[in-house]
Backbone as CSV, one residue per row, in Angstrom:
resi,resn,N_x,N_y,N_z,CA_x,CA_y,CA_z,C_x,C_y,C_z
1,UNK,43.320,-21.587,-84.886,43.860,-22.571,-83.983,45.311,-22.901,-84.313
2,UNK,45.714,-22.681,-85.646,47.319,-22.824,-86.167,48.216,-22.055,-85.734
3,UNK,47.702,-20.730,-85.223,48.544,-19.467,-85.323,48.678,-19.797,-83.838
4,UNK,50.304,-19.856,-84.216,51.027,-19.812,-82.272,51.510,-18.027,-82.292
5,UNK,50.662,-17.489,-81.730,50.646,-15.617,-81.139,51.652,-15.992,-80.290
6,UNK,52.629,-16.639,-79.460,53.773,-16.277,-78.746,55.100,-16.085,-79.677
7,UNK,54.975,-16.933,-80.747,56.044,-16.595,-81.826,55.946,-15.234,-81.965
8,UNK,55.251,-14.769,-82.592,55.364,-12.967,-83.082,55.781,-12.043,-81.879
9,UNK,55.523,-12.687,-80.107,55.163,-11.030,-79.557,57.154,-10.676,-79.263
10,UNK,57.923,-10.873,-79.841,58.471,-10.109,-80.064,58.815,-9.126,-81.259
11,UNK,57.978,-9.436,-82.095,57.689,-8.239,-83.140,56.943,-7.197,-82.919
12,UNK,56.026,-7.054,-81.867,54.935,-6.131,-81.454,55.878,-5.095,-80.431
13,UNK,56.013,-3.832,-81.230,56.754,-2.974,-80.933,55.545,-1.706,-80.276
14,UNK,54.879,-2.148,-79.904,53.526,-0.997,-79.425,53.189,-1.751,-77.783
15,UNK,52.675,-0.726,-77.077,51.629,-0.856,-75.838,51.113,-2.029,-76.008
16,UNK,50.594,-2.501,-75.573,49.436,-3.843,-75.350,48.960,-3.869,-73.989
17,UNK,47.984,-3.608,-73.787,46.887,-3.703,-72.114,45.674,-4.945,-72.520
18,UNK,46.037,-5.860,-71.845,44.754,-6.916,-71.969,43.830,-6.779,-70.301
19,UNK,42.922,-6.632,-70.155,41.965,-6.354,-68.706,40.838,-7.282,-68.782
20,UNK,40.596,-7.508,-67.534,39.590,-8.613,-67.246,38.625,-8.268,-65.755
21,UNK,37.326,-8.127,-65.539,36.502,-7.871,-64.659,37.332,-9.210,-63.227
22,UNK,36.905,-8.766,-62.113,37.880,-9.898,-61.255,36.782,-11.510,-61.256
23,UNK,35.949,-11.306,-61.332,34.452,-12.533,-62.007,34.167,-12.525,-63.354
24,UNK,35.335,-12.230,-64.275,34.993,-12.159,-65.256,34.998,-13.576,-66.256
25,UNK,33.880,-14.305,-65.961,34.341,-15.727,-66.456,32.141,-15.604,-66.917
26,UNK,32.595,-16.410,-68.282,30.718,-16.220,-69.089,30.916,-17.328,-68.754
27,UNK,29.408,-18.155,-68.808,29.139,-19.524,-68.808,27.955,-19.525,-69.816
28,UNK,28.140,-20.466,-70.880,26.635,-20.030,-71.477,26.411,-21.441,-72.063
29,UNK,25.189,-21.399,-72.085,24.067,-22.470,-71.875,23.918,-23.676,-72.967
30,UNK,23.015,-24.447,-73.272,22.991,-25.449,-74.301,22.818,-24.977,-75.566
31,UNK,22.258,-23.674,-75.768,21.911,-23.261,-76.771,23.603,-22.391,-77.244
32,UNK,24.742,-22.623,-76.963,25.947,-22.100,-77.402,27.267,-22.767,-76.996
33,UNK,26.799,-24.381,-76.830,27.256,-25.381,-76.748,27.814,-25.814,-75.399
34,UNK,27.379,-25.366,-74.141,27.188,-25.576,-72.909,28.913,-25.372,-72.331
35,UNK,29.135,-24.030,-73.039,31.069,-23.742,-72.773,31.081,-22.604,-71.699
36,UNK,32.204,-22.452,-70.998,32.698,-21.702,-69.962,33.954,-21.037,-70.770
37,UNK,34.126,-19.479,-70.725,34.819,-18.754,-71.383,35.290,-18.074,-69.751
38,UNK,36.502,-18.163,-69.316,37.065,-17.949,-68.233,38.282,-16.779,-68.957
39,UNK,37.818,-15.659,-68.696,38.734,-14.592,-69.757,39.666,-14.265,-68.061
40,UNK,38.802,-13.885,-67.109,39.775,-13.812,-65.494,40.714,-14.777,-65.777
41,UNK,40.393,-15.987,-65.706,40.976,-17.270,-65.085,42.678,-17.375,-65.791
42,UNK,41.939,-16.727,-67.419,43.118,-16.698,-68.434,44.342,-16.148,-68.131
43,UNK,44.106,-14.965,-68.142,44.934,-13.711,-67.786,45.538,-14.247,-66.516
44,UNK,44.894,-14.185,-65.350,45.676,-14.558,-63.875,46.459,-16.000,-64.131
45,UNK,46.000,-16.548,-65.007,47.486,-18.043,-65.249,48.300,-17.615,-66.085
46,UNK,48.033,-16.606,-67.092,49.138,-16.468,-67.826,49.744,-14.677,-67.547
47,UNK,49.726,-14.107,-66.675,49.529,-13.249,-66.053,51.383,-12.881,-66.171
48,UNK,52.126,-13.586,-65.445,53.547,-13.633,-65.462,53.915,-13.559,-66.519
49,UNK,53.692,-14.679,-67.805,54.172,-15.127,-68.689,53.842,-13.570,-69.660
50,UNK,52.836,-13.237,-69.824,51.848,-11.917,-70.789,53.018,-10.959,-70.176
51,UNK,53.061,-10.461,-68.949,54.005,-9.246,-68.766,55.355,-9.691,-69.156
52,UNK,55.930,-10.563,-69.285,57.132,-10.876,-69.714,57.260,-10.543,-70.879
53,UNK,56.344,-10.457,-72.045,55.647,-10.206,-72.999,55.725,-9.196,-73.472
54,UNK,55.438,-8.359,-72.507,55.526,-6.744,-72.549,53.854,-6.372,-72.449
55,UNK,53.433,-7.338,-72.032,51.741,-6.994,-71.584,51.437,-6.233,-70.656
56,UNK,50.637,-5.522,-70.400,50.401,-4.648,-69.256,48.434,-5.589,-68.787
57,UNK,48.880,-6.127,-67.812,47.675,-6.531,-66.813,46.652,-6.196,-66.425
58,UNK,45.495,-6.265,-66.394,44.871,-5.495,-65.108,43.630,-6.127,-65.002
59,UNK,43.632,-6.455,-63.598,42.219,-7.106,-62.810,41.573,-6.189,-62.565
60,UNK,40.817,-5.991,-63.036,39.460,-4.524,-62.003,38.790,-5.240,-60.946
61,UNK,38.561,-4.871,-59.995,37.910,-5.112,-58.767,36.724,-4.613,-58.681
62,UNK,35.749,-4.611,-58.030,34.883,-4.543,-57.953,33.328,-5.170,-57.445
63,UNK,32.405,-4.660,-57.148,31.410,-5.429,-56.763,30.804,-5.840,-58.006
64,UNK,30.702,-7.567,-58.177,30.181,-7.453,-59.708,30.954,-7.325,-60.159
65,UNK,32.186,-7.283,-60.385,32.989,-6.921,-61.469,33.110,-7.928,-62.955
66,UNK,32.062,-8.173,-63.269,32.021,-9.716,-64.186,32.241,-8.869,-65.642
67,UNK,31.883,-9.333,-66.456,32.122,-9.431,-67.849,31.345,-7.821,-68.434
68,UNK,30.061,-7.867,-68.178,29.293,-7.064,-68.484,29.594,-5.588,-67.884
69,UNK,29.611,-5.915,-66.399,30.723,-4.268,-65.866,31.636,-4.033,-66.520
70,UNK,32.436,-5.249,-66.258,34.045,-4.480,-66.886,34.091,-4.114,-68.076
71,UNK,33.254,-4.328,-69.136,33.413,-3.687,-70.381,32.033,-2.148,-70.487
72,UNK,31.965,-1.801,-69.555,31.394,-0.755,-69.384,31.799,0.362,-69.974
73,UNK,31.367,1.779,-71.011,32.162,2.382,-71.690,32.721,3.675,-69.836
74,UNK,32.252,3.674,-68.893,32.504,4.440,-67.389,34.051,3.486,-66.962
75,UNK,33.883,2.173,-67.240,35.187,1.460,-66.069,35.907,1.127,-67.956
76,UNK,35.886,0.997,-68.698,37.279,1.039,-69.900,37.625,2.162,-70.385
77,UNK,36.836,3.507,-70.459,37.785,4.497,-70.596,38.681,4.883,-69.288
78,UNK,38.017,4.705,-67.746,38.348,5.489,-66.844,39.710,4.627,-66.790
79,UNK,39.938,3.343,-67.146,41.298,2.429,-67.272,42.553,2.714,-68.283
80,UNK,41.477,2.955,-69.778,42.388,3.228,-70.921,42.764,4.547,-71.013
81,UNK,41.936,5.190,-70.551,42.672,6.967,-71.049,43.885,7.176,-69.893
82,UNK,44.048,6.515,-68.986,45.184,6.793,-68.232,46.195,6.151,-68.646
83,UNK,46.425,4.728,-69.335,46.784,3.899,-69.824,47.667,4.951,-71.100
84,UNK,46.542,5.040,-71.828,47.073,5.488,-73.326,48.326,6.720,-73.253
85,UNK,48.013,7.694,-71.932,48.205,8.732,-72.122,49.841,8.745,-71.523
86,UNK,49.926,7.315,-70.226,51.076,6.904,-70.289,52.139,6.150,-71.033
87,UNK,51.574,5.364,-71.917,52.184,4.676,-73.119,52.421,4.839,-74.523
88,UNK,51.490,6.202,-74.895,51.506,6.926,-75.915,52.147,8.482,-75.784
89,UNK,52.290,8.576,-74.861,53.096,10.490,-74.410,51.761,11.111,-75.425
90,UNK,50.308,11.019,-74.612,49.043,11.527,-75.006,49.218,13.109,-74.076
91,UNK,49.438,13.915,-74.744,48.748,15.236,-73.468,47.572,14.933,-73.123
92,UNK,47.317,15.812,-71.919,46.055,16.255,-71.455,45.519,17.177,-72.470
C-alpha cells in the first residue's frame, strides 16, 4: 500500500500490456469480505493516464467476456503472441 508504482514507470524500459475481459469485474461474497474487484473498470479510468505510461491497453470483447474468459490460455496467447512478437522483434 506504500509503494507509489507511478514514481518508477519511468524507469521501466520494457513492453508492458495490461488486458482486461470487457465484464471483467469479480464480485465475491461474505466469505472474502463482501469486495468488488473491478479490474475493467480500472484500466478504462486509468486507460489514458497507463498509455501515457507507455502501457499498451486492451479491452477484449466478447460474449462473456468476464474474468474467467479473458484469462483463457485460447484468448491470452491469441492476444500476447502478437503482442510479444511486435514489441520484442520475436520471428515467426
Amino acid at each position: 500500500m506504500d509503494f507509489n508504482d507511478r514514481e518508477i514507470q519511468h524507469k521501466l524500459v520494457f513492453p508492458r500490456l495490461a488486458f482486461a475481459g470487457e465484464k471483467d469485474t469479480i464480485v465475491f461474497g461474505e466469505n472474502f469480505g463482501n469486495v468488488t474487484v473491478d479490474i475493467v473498470g480500472i484500466l478504462q479510468k486509468n486507460k489514458q493516464e497507463l498509455e501515457h505510461l507507455g502501457w499498451d491497453i486492451e479491452i477484449l470483447k466478447g460474449h462473456d467476456m468476464d474474468h474467467t474468459k479473458a484469462m483463457q490460455p485460447v484468448t491470452v496467447l491469441s492476444l500476447i503472441r502478437p503482442w510479444l512478437i511486435k514489441n520484442l522483434n520475436i520471428t515467426r
